[in-house]
N, C-alpha and C positions, 0 to 999 in steps of 0.2 A: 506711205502716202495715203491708203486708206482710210488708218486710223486717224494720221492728221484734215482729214475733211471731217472723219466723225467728232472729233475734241470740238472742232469749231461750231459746229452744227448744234454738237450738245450741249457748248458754250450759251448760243442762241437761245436754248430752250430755255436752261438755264434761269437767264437773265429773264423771261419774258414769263418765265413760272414765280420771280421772284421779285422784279419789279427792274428798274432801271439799275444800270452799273453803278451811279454815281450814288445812287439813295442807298445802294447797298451796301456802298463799303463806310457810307454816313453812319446809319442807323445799327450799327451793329450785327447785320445778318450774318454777312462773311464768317468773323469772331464766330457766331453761335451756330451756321452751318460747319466749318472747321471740327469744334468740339462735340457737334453730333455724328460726325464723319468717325473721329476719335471713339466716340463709345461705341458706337455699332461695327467698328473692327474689333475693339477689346471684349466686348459680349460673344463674337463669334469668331474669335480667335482661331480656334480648331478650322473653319471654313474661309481662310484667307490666305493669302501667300505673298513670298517677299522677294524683293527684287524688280527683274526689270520684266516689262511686259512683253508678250507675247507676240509676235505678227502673225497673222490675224490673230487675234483675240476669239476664244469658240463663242462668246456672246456678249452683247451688250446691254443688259435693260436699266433704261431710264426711270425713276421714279421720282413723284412727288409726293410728298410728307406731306400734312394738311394736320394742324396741332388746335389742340385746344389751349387756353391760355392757361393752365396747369402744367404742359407741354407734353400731355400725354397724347396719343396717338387717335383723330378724330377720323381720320381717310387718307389709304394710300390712293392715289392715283399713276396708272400706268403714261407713264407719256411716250415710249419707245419699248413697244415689243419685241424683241428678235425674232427672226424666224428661224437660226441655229439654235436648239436647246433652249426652247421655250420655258420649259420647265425651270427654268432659273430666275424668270416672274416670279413664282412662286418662292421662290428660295431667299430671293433680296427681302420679298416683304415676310416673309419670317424673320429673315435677320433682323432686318427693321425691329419689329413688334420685339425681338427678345430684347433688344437695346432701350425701349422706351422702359419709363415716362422718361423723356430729354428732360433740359431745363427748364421751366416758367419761361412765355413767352410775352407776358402781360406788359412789356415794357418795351417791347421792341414795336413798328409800326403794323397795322394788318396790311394784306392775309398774313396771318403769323403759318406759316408754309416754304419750306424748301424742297431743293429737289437733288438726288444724288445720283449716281452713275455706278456700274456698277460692273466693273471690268473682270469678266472668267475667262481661267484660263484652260486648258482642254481637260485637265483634273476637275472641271469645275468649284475652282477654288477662288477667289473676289479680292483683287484691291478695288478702294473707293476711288473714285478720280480726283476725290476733294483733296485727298491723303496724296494720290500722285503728284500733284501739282502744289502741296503747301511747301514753302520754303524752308 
């Protein structure tokens, strides 16, 4: 029950970091959050884990990606701090940073910026939520 207020909530952010539902699944974000989701598991493969999630989950932090039109990495911003194992702030946006430069964002609308979710579990090990939830 928990977690499903947090999914919604982080839904919310979400959408409101990256612009409306409907503009986003127009203009290609989805598509190019999806494949950013995809590389930033495969760069830090060794710090992720498979399967089904955890209840409670030991932390959640939310981040926003802030790109340059090269799609290299301009500003993370924290949107969701935990206050379980904070130190996993730190960890998503390392992961992040090993992942970049993503793809060229020049073609998509601005702010060229996504935002990811970043589910640990008490190994502090990371699925992405983008990844939980693609079909």
């Amino acid at each position: 029950m928990r977690f499903t207020r947090f999914l919604a909530a982080a839904a919310v952010l979400s959408i409101a970091a990256c612009g409306s539902a409907p503009r986003q699944a127009a203009d290609g974000w989805s598509e190019y959050r999806l494949n950013a989701a995809r590389k930033i598991a495969q760069a830090n493969a060794a710090d992720t884990f498979i399967g089904e999630l955890p209840d409670p989950l030991k932390s959640i932090p939310v981040l926003q990606v802030q790109l340059e039109r090269d799609g290299s990495v301009r500003n993370i911003v924290v949107l969701r701090r935990p206050q379980a194992s904070p130190e996993t702030v730190d960890m998503a946006m390392k992961a992040i940073r090993r992942a970049a430069p993503f793809a060229p964002v020049g073609h998509l609308p601005q702010p060229w910026q996504f935002s990811e979710t970043f589910l640990y579990n008490d190994d502090l090990k990371f699925q992405l939520r983008t990844l939980v939830e693609a079909p």
